[in-house]
C-alpha positions in Angstrom: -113.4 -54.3 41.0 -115.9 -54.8 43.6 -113.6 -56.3 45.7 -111.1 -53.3 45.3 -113.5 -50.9 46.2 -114.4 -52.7 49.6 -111.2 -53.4 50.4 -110.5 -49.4 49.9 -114.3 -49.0 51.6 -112.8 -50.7 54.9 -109.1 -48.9 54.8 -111.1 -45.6 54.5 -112.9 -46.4 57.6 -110.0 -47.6 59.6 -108.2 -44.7 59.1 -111.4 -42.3 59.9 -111.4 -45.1 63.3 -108.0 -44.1 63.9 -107.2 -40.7 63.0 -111.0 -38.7 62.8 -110.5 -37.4 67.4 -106.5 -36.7 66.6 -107.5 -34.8 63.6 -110.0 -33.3 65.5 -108.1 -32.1 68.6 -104.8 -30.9 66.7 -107.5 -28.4 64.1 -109.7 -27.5 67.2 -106.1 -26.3 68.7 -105.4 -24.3 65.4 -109.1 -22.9 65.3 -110.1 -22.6 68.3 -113.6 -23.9 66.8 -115.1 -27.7 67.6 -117.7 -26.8 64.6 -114.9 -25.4 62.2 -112.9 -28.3 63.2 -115.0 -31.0 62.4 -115.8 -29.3 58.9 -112.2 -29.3 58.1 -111.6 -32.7 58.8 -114.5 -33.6 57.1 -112.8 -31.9 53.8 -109.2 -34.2 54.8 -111.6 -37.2 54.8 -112.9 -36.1 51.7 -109.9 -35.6 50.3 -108.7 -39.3 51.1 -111.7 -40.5 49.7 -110.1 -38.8 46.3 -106.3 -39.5 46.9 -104.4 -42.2 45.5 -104.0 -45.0 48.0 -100.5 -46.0 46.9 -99.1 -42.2 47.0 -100.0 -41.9 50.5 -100.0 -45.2 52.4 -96.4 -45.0 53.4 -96.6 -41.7 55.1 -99.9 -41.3 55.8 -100.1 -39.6 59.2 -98.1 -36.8 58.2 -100.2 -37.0 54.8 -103.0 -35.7 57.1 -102.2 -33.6 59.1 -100.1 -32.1 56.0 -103.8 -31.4 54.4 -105.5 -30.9 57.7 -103.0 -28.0 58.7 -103.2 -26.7 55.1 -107.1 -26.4 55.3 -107.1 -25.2 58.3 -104.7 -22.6 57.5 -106.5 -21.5 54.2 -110.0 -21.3 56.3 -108.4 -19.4 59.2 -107.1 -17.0 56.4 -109.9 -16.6 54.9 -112.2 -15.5 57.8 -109.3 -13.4 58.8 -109.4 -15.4 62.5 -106.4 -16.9 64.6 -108.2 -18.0 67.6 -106.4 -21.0 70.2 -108.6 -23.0 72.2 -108.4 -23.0 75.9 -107.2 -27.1 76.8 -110.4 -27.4 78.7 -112.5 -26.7 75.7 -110.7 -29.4 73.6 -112.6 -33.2 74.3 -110.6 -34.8 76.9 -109.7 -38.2 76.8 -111.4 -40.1 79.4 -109.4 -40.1 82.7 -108.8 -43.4 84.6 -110.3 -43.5 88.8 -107.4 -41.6 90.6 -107.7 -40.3 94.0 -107.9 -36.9 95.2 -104.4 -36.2 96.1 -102.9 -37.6 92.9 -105.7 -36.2 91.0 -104.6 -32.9 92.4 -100.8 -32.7 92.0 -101.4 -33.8 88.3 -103.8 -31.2 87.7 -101.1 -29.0 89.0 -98.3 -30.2 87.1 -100.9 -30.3 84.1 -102.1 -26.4 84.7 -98.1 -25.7 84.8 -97.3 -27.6 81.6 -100.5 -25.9 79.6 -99.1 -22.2 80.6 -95.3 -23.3 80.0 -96.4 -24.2 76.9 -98.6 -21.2 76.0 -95.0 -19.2 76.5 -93.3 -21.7 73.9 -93.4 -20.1 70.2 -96.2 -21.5 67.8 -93.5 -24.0 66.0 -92.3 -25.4 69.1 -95.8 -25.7 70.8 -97.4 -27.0 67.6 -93.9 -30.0 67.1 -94.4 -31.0 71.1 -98.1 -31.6 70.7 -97.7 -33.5 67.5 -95.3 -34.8 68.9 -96.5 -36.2 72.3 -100.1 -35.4 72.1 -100.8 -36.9 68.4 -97.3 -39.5 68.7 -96.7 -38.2 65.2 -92.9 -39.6 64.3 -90.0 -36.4 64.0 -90.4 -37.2 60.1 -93.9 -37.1 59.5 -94.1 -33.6 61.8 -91.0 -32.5 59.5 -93.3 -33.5 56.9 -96.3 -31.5 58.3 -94.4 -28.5 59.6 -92.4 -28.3 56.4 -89.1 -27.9 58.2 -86.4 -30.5 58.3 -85.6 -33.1 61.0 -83.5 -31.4 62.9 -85.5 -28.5 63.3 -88.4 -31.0 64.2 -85.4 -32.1 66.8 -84.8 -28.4 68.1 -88.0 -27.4 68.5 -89.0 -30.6 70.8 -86.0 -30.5 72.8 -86.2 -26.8 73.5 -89.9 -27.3 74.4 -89.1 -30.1 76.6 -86.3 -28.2 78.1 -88.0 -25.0 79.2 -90.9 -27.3 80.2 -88.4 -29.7 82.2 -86.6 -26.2 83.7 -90.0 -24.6 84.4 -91.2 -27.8 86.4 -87.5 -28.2 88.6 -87.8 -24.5 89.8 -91.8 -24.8 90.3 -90.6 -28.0 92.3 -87.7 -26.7 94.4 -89.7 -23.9 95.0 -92.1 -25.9 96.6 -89.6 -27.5 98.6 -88.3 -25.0 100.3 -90.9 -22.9 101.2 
């Protein structure tokens, strides 16, 4: 028994390891709200803590974001708030040493992508950053979105498309002038 519950004891803690700043990020996004953020995913952990290993292993990334979103959600309701963080407010990965110029033109392309993706609906911005920001798998964001795979599909390739469009014109522009 003792060794069950250490062996449980050091999953629990690799997945907080591995999942605690994703979790973090993808709630601060919904909430708008690093202190609301952290509270919720406390109450995920928490919930883990509770849940059946064997129920969730096989799927669980999806399993939390699934209860992360669902928190989230029931707090936002509650305090009758639907505030988005700005991207700059959101802890940033550490960059790697860059020069100017480069450092520049992807801030540029960066600032673009953020406002192309502030156009986006809510589904399709919320599937791209699972998607590409938390490398969530289509499945488990079908799973966490509650919609089936190939709406998960959809909504990614119609973000990427509008994002891919928006960055050809913003190029060619820059081309010709």
């Amino acid at each position: 028994m003792v060794d069950s519950e250490a062996s449980r004891a050091e999953w629990i803690e690799a997945v907080l390891e591995r999942y605690e700043r994703p979790l973090l990020r993808y709630v601060c996004r919904m909430t708008g709200d690093v202190e609301l953020a952290r509270d919720v995913v406390q109450d995920t952990f928490l919930k883990l803590c509770k849940a059946d290993r064997e129920n969730i292993e096989g799927r669980l990334a999806a399993w939390l974001y699934t209860v992360c979103r669902n928190r989230a959600l029931d707090v936002l309701k509650k305090e009758g708030r639907m505030g988005r963080v700005s991207e700059s407010r959101v802890a940033a990965e550490p960059s790697k040493a860059r020069g100017p110029g480069e450092m520049a033109a992807l801030s540029e392309v960066h600032d673009l992508i953020i406002e192309v993706l502030e156009e986006l609906s809510e589904e399709q911005r919320e599937a791209f950053r699972l998607k590409f920001q938390d490398q969530l798998t289509y499945r488990e964001i079908s799973q966490v979105l509650g919609v089936s795979l190939g709406s998960v599909s959809k909504l990614i390739s119609t973000a990427l498309g509008t994002i891919r469009d928006r960055l050809r014109t913003s190029y060619d522009l820059a081309q010709e002038g």
